[in-house]
C-alpha positions in Angstrom: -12.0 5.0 4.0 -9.5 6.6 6.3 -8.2 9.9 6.1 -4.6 10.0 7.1 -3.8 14.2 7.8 0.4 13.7 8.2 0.1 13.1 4.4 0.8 16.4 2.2 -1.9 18.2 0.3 -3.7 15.5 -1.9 -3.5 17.7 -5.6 0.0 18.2 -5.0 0.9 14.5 -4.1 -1.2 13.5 -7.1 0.3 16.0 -9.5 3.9 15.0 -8.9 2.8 10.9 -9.5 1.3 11.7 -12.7 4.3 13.6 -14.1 6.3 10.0 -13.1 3.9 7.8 -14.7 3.8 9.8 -17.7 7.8 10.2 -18.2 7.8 5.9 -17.4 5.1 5.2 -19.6 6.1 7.5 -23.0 9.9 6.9 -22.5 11.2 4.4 -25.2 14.3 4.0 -23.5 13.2 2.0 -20.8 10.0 0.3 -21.1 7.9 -1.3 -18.3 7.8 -4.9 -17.3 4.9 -6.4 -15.4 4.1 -9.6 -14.3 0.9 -12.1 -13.4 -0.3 -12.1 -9.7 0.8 -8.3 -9.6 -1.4 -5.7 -8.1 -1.7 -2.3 -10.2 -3.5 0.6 -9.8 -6.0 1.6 -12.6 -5.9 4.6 -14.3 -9.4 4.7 -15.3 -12.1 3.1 -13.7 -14.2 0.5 -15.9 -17.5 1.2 -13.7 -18.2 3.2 -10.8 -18.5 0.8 -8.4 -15.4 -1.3 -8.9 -11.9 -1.1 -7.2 -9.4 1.1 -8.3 -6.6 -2.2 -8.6 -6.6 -5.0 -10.4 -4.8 -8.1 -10.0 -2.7 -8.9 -13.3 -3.6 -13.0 -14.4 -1.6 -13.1 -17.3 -0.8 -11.8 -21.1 -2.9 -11.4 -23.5 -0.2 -9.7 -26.0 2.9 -7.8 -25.7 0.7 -4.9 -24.2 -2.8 -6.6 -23.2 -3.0 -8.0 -20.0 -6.1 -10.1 -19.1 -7.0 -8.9 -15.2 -9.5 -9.1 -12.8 -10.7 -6.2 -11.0 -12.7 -6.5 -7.8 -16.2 -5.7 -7.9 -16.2 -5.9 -11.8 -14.7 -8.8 -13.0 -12.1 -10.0 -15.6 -11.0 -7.6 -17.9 -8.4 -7.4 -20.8 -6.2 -4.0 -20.1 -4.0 -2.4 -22.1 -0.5 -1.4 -20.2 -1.5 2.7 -21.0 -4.7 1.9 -18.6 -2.7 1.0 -15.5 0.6 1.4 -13.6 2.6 0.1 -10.2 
């Protein structure tokens, strides 16, 4: 893994992404779309080892997706465990 120094602070960045994901995600007003053969990063890991994406395949119900995540496998996610 590279790390790239131009970028600001790390805690900061990440503090400012989860106050976006959390107004897109608990907003009724506009809800989020996805779509199969979309990469999306996983908001908690499934094992240690695997990859912090996931590939969506397709849905399983209006808020499962069934997914496979490198060095784990498929998996069925729900939408509140991932994000763009």
């Amino acid at each position: 893994m590279k790390l790239d120094s131009e970028k600001p602070d790390f805690a900061v960045q990440l503090r400012r992404q989860n106050l976006d994901v959390t107004n897109k995600f608990y907003s009724n007003e506009s809800p989020q779309k996805f779509a199969a053969s979309t990469w999306v990063k996983l908001l908690q890991l499934p094992n240690p080892f695997s990859f912090e994406e996931a590939l969506l395949l397709c849905p399983v119900s209006q808020d499962e997706w069934l997914a496979w995540i490198p060095d784990h496998g498929e998996a069925i996610l729900h939408t509140r465990q991932f994000c763009y």
